[in-house]
N, CA, C and O atoms as CSV, one atom per row, in Angstrom:
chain,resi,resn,atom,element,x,y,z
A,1,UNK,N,N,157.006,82.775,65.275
A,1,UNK,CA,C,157.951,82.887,66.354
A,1,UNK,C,C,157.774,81.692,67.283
A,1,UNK,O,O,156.647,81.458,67.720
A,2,UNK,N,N,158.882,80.861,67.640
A,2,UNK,CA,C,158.784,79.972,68.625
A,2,UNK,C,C,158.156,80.642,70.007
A,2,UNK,O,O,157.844,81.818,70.193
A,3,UNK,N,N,158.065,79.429,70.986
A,3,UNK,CA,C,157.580,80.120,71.834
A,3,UNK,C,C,158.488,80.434,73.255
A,3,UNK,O,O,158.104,80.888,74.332
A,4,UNK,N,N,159.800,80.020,72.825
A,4,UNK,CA,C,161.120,80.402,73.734
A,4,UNK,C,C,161.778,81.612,73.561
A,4,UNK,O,O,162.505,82.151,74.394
A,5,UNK,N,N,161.396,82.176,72.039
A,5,UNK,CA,C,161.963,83.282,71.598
A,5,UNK,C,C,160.841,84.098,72.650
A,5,UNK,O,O,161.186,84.365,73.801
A,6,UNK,N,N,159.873,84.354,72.285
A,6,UNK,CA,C,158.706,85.216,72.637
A,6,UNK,C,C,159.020,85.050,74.138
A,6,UNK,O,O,158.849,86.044,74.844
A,7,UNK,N,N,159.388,84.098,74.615
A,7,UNK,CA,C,160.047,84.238,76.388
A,7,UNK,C,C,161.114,84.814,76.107
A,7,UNK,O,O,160.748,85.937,76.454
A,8,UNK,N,N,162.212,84.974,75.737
A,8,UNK,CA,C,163.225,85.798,75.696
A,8,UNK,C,C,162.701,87.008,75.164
A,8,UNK,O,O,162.826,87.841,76.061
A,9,UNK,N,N,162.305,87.406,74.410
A,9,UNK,CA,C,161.815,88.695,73.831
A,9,UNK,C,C,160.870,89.718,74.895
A,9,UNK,O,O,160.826,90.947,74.948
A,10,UNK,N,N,160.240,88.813,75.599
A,10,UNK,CA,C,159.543,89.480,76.737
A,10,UNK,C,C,160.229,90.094,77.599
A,10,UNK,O,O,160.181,91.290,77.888
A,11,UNK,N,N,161.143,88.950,78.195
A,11,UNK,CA,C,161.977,89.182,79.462
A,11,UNK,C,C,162.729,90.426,78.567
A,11,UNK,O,O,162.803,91.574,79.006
A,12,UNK,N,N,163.081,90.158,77.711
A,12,UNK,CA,C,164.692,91.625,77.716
A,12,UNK,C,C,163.546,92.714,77.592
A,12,UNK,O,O,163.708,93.692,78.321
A,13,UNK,N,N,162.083,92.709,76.557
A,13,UNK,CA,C,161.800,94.186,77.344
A,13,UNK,C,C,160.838,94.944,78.266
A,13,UNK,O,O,160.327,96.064,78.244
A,14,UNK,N,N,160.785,93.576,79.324
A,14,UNK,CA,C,160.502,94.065,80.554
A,14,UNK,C,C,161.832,94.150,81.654
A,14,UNK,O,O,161.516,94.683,82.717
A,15,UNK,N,N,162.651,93.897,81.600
A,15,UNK,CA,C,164.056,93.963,82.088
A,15,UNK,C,C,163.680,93.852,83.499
A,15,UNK,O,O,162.702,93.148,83.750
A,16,UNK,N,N,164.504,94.632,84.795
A,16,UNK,CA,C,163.959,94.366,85.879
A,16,UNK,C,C,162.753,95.239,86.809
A,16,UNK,O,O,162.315,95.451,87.940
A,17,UNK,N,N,162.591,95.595,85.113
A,17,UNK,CA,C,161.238,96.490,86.545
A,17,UNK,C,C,160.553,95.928,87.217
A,17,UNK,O,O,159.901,94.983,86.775
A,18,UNK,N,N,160.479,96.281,88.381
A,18,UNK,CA,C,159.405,95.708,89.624
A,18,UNK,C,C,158.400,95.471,88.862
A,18,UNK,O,O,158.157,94.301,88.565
A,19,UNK,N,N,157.720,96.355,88.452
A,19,UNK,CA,C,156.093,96.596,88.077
A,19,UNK,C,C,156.265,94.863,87.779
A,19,UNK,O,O,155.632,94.028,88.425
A,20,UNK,N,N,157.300,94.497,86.613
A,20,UNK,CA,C,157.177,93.033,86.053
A,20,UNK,C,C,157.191,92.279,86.830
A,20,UNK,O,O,157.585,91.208,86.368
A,21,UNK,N,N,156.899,92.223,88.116
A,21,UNK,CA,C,157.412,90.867,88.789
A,21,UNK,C,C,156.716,89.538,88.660
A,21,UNK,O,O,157.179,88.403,88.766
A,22,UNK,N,N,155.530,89.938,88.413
A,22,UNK,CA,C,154.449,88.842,88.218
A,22,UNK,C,C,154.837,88.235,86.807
A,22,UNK,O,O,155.064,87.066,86.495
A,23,UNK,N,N,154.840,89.425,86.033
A,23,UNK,CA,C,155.518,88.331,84.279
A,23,UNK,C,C,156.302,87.291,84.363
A,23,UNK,O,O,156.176,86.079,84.191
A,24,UNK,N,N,157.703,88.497,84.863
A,24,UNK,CA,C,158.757,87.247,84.992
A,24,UNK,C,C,158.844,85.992,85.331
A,24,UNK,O,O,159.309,85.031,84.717
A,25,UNK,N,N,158.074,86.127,86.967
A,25,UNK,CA,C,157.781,84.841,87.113
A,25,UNK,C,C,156.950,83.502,86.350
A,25,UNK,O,O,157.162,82.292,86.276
A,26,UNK,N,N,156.137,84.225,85.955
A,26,UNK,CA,C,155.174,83.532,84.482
A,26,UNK,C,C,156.010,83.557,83.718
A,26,UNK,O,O,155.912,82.349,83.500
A,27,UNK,N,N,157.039,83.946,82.869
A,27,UNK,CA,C,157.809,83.670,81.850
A,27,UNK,C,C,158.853,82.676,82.656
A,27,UNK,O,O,158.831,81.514,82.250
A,28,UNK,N,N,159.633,82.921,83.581
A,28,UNK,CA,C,160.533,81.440,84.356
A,28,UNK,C,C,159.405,80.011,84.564
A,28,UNK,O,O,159.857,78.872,84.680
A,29,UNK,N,N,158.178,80.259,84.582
A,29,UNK,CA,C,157.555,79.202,84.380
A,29,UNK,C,C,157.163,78.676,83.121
A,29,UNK,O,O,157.242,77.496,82.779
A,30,UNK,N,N,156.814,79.457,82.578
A,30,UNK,CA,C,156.723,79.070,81.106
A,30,UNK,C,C,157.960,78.638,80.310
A,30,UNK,O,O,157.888,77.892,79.333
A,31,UNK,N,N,158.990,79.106,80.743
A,31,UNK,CA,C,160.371,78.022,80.511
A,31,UNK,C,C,160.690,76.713,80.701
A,31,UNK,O,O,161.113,75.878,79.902
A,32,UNK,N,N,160.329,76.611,82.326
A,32,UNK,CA,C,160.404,75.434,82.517
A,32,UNK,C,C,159.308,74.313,82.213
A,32,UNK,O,O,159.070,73.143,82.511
A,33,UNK,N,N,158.712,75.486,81.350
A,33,UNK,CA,C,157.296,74.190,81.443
A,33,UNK,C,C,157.687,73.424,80.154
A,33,UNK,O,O,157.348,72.256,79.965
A,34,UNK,N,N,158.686,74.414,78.962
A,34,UNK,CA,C,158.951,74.207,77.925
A,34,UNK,C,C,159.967,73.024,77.712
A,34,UNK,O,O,160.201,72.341,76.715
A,35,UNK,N,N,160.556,73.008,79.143
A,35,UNK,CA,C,161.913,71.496,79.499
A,35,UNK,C,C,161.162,70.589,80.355
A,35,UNK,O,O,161.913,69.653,80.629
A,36,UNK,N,N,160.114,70.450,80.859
A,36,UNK,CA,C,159.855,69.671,81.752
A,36,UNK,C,C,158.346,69.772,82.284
A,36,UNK,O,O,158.081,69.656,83.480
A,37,UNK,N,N,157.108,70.063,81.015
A,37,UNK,CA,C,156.115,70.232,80.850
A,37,UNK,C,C,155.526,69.789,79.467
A,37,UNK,O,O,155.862,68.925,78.657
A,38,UNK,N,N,154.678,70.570,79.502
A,38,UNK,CA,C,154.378,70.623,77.685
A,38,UNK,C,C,153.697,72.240,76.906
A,38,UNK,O,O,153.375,73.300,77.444
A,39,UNK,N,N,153.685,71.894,75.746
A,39,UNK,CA,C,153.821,72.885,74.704
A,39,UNK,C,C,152.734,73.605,75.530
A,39,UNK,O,O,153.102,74.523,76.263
A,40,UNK,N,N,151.517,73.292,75.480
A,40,UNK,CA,C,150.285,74.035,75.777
A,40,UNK,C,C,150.311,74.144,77.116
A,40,UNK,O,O,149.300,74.641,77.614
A,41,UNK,N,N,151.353,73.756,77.989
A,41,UNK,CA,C,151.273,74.412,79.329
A,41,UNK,C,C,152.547,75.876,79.444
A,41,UNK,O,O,152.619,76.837,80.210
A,42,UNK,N,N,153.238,75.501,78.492
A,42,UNK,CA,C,154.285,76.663,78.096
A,42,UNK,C,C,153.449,77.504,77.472
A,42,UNK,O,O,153.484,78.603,78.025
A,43,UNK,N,N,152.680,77.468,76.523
A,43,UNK,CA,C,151.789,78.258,75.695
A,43,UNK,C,C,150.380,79.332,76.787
A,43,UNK,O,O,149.935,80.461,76.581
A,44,UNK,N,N,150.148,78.574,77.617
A,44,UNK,CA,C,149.338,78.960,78.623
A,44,UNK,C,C,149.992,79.988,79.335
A,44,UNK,O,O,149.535,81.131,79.313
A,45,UNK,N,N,151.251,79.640,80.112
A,45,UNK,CA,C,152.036,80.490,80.950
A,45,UNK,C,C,152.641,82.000,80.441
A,45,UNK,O,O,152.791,83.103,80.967
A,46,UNK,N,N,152.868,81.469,79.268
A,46,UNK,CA,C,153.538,82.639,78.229
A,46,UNK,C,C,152.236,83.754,77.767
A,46,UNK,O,O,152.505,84.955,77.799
A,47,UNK,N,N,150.804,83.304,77.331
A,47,UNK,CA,C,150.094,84.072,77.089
A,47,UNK,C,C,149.292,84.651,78.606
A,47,UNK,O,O,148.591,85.659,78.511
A,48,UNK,N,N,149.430,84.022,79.853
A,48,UNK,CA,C,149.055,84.770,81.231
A,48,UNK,C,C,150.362,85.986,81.512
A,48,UNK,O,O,150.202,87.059,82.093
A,49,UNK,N,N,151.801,85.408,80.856
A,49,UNK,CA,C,152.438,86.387,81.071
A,49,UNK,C,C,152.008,87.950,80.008
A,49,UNK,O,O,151.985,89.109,80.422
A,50,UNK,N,N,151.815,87.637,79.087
A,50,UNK,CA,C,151.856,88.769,77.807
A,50,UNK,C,C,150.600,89.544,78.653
A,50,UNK,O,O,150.763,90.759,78.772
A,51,UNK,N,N,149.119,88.862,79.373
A,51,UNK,CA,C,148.351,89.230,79.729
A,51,UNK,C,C,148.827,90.606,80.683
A,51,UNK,O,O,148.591,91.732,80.245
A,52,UNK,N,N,149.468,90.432,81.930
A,52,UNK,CA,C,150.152,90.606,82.952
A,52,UNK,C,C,150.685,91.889,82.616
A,52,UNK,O,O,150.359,92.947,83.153
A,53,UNK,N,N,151.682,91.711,81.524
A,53,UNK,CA,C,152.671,93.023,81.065
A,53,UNK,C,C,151.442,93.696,80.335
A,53,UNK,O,O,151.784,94.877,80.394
A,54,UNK,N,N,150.389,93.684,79.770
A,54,UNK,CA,C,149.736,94.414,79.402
A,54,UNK,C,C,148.740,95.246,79.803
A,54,UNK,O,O,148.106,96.193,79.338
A,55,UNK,N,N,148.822,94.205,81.443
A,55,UNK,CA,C,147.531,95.120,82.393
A,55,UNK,C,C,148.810,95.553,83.087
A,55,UNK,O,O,148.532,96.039,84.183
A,56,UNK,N,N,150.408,95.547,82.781
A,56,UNK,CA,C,150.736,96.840,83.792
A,56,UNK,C,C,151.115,98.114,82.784
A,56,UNK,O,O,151.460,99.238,83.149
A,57,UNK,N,N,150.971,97.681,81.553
A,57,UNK,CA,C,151.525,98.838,80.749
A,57,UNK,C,C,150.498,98.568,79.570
A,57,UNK,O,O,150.935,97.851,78.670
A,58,UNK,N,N,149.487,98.931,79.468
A,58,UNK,CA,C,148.642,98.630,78.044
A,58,UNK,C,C,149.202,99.804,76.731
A,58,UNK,O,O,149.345,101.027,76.727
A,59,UNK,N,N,149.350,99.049,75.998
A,59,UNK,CA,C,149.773,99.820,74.674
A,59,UNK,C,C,148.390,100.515,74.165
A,59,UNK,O,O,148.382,101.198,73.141
């Protein structure tokens, strides 16, 4: 999986719950890091986000 998908895939299923607010924002950064950064700083942001959604909802 790219790592823009896995940002889109996040965001739709954390949608707007509050609880997410911290993800989201880590996933809008990890976007832009992906246009105007680099891979492993997109890669960084994206796995602090997955972190995030998992300490608010652990499977």
């Amino acid at each position: 999986m790219r790592i823009n998908e896995a940002i889109a895939e996040t965001l739709d299923a954390i949608g707007d719950d509050p609880d997410y607010e911290t993800a989201r924002r880590l996933l809008a950064d990890a976007e832009r890091a992906l246009t105007s950064g680099t891979t492993a700083e997109a890669t960084e942001l994206l796995d602090l986000a997955l972190a995030e959604v998992d300490e608010v909802c652990p499977l």
